[in-house]
C-alpha positions as CSV (number, residue, x, y, z in Angstrom):
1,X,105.6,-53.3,-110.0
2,X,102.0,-52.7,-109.3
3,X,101.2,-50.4,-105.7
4,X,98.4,-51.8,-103.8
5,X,96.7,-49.1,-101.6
6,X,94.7,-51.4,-99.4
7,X,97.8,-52.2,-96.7
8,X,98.6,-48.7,-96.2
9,X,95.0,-47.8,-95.9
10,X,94.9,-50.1,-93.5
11,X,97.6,-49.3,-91.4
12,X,96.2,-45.8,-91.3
13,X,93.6,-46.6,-90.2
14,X,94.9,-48.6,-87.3
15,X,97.1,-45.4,-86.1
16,X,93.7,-43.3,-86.2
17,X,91.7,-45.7,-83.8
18,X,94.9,-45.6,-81.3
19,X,95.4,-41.8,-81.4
20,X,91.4,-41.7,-80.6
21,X,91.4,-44.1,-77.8
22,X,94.1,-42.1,-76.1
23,X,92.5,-38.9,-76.6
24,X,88.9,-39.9,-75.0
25,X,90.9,-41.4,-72.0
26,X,92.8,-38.0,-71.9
27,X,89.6,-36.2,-71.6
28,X,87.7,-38.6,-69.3
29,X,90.9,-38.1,-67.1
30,X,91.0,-34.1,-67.1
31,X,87.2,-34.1,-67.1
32,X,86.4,-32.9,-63.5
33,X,83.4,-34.5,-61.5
34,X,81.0,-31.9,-60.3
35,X,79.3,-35.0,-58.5
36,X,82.3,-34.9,-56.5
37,X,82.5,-31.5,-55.8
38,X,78.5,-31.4,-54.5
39,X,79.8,-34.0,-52.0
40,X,82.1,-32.2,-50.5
41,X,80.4,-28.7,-50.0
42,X,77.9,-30.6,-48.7
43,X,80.3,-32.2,-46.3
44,X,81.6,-29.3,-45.8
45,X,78.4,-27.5,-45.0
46,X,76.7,-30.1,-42.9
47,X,80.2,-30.5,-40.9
48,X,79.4,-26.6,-40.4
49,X,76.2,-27.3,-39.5
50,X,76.8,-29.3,-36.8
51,X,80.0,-27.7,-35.2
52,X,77.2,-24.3,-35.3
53,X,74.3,-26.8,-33.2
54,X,76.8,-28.4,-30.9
55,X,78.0,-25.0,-30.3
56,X,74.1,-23.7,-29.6
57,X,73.3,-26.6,-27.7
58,X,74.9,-25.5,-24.3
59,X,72.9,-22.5,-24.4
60,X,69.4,-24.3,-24.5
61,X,70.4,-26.8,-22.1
62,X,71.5,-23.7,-19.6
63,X,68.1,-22.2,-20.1
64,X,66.3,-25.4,-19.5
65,X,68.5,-25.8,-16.1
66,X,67.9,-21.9,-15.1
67,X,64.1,-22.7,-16.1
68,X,63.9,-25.7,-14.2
69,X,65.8,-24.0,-11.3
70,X,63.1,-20.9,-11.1
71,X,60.3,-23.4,-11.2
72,X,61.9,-25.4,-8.0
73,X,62.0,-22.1,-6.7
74,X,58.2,-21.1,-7.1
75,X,57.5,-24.8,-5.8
76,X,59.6,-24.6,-2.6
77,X,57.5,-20.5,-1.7
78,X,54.5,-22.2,-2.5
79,X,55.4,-25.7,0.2
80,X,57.2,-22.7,2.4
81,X,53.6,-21.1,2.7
82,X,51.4,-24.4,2.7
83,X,53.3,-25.2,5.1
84,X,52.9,-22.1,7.3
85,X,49.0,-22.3,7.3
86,X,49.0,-25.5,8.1
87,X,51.0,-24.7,11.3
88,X,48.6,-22.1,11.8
89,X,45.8,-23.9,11.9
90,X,47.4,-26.8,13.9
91,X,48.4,-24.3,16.1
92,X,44.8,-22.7,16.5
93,X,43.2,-26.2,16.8
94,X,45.4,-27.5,19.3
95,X,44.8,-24.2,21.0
96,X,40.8,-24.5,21.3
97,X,41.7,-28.4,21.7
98,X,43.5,-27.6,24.9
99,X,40.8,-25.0,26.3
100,X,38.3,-27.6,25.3
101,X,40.1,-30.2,27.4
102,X,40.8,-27.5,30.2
103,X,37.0,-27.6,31.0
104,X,35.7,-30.1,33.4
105,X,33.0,-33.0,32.3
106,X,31.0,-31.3,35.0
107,X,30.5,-28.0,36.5
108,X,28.5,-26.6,39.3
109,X,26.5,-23.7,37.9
110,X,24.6,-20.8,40.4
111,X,21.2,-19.1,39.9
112,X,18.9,-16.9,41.8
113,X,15.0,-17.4,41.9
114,X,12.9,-16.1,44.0
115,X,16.3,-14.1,46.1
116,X,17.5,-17.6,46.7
117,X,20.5,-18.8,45.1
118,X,19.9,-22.3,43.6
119,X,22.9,-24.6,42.8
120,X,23.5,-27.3,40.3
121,X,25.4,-29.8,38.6
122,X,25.8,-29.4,34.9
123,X,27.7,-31.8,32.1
124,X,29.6,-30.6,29.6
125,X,28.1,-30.7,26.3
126,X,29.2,-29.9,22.4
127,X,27.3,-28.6,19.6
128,X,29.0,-29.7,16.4
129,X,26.4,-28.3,14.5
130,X,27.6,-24.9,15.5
131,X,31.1,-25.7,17.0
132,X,30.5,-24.7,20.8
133,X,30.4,-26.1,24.1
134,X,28.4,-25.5,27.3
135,X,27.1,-27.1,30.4
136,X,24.1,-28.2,30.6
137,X,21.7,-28.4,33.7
138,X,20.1,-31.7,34.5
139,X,16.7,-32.3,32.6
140,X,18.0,-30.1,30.1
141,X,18.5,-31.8,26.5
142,X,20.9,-29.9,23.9
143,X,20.2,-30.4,20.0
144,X,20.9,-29.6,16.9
145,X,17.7,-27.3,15.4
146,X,19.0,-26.5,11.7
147,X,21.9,-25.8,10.2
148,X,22.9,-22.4,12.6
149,X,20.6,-22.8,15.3
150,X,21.1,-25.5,18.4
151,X,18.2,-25.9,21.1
152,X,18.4,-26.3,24.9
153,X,15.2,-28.4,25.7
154,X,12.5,-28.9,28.7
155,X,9.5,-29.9,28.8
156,X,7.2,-26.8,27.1
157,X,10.7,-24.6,27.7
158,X,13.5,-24.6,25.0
159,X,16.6,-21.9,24.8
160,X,17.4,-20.9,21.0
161,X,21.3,-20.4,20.6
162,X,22.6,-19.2,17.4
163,X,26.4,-18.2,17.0
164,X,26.9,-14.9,15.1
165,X,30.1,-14.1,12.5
166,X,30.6,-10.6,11.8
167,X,33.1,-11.1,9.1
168,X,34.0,-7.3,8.8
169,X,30.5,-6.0,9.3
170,X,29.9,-4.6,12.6
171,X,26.6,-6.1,14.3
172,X,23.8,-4.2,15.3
173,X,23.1,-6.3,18.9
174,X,20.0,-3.9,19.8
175,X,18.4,-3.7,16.2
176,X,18.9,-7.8,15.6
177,X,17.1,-8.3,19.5
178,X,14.7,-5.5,18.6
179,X,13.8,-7.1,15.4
180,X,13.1,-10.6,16.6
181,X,11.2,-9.8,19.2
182,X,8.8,-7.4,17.4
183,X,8.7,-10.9,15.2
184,X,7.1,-12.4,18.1
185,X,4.8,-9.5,18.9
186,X,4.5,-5.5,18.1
187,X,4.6,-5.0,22.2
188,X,8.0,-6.7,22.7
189,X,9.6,-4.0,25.8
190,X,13.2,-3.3,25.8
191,X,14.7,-4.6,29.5
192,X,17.7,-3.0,31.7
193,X,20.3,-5.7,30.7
194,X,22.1,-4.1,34.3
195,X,19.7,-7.3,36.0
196,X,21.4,-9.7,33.6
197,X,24.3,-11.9,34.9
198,X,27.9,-10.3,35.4
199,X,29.0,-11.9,31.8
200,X,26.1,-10.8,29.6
201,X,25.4,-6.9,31.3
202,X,25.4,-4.6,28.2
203,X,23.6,-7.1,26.0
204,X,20.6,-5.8,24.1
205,X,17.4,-7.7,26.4
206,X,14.2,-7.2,24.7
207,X,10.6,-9.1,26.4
208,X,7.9,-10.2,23.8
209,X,4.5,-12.3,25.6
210,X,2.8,-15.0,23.1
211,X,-0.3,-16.0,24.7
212,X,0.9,-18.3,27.4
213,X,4.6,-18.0,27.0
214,X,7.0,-15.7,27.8
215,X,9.8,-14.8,25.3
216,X,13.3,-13.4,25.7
217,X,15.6,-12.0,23.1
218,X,19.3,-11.7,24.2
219,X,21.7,-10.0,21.6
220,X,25.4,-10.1,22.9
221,X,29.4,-9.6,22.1
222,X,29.9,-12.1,25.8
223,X,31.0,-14.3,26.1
224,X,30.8,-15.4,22.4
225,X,28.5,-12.8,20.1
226,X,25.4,-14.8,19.4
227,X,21.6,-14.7,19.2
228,X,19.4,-16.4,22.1
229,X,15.8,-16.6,22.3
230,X,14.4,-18.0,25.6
231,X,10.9,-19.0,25.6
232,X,8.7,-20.2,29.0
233,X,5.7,-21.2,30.1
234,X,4.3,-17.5,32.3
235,X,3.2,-19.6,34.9
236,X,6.7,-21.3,35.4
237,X,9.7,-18.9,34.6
238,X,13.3,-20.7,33.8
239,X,15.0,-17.4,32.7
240,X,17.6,-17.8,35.7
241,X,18.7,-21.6,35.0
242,X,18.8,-21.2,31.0
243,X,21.5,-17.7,31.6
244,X,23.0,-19.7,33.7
245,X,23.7,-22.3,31.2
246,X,24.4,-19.8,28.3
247,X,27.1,-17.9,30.0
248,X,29.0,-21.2,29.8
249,X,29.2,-21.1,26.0
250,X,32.8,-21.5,24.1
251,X,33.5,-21.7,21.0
252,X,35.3,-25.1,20.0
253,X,37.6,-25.9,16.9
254,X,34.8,-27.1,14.5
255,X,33.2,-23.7,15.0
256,X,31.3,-23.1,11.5
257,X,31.1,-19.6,9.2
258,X,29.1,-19.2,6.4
259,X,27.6,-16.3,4.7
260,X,24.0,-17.1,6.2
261,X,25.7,-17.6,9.8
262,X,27.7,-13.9,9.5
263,X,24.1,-12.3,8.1
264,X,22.6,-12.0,11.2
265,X,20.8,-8.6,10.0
266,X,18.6,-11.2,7.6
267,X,14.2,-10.8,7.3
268,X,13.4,-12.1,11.0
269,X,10.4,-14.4,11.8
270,X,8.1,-15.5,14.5
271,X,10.2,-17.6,17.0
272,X,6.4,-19.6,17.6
């Protein structure tokens, strides 16, 4: 009998394929999967992550509250303090608002000339320009000159009336009346402010003559501190009616302070 090889090659080499098959699926079964393993440390790690930010997340929001609590603060001083000068000054203008309507529209004002007492009605009048109030005589006109200077005005008379601010600088009443009227001339006389009215006595009075006119220069504290320069004809003296008239000055609420207006010590010149 003649052995053929080919069938039993054949059958081993159907029992090597199996025993290969079942090895590969062996190892692809034990064969770990580090893709598997990155996903879950990084599951892991995030899930870490955010337990740590929802844990630091009540700590910034309590800082933002405490933040936003101090600045509510700061903003109800600042509306606390507003609010006080605002009270002030209502308080201050209702003040001068009630003195201003305390004063009569009209006002019977007293004078002496020639050792006879004169008497006559004067209106109430406000300077906006400088922020005062006075009565004024009849034929007497009250305007605005510049910016810290009003005029009383008649005929070839006129009253200068400027408001002084001393702002922390004591004013020199008898140097600024000195000054001005050595502006008007080099012979201006100082004059015994004891014949002045009751309410300006102790004012510095100096005299200055300018060809035809006459000019007075009145520094005073009373009743408001202020600069006034009278100037007349010689041959027809209103002295007495325009003191009259100036002793009546207030100050109102729309009274107005600069730096120029509280410099009254400033280069002086001719009131002509």
């Amino acid at each position: 009998m003649q052995f053929t090889w080919k069938p039993f090659i054949t059958a081993i080499m159907a029992i090597a394929l199996v025993s290969g098959c079942g090895t590969k699926e062996t190892n692809e079964v034990k064969q770990p999967n580090p893709s598997n393993k990155d996903t879950t440390q990084t599951e892991t790690t995030q899930s870490d992550n955010t337990g740590k930010s929802e844990t630091s997340q009540p700590s910034s929001k309590n800082e933002n509250i405490a933040s936003e609590n101090g600045g509510a603060t700061n903003t109800e001083e600042n509306n606390q303090q507003s609010n006080t000068e605002e009270n002030k000054q209502q308080t201050n203008a209702e003040e001068n608002k009630q003195q201003e309507e305390a004063r009569p529209s009209e006002m019977q004002l007293s004078y002496m000339v020639d050792g006879k007492e004169v008497k006559e009605t004067a209106s109430l009048k406000t300077s906006d320009n400088q922020g005062f109030s006075l009565y004024v005589l009849k034929g007497w006109e009250l305007e605005a000159e510049e910016p810290h200077s009003d005029l009383l005005l008649r005929d070839n008379s006129f009253v200068r009336i400027r408001l002084l601010h001393e702002e922390g600088n004591k004013i020199d009443y008898a140097k600024l009346a000195e000054e001005h009227a050595q502006a008007v001339s080099s012979d201006a006389a100082r004059q015994d402010s004891a014949n002045l009215p009751e309410s300006l006595k102790g004012a510095a009075w100096y005299t200055a003559q300018s060809e035809n006119m006459t000019v007075h220069v009145i520094a005073t504290s009373n009743p408001v501190p202020m600069l006034v320069m009278i100037q007349t004809p010689k041959d027809k003296e209103e002295l007495a009616p325009a003191l009259a008239m100036i002793e009546t000055i207030r100050k109102t609420d729309s009274a107005k302070q600069d730096k120029e207006a509280a410099n009254p010590n400033k280069s002086v010149s001719s009131s002509n």
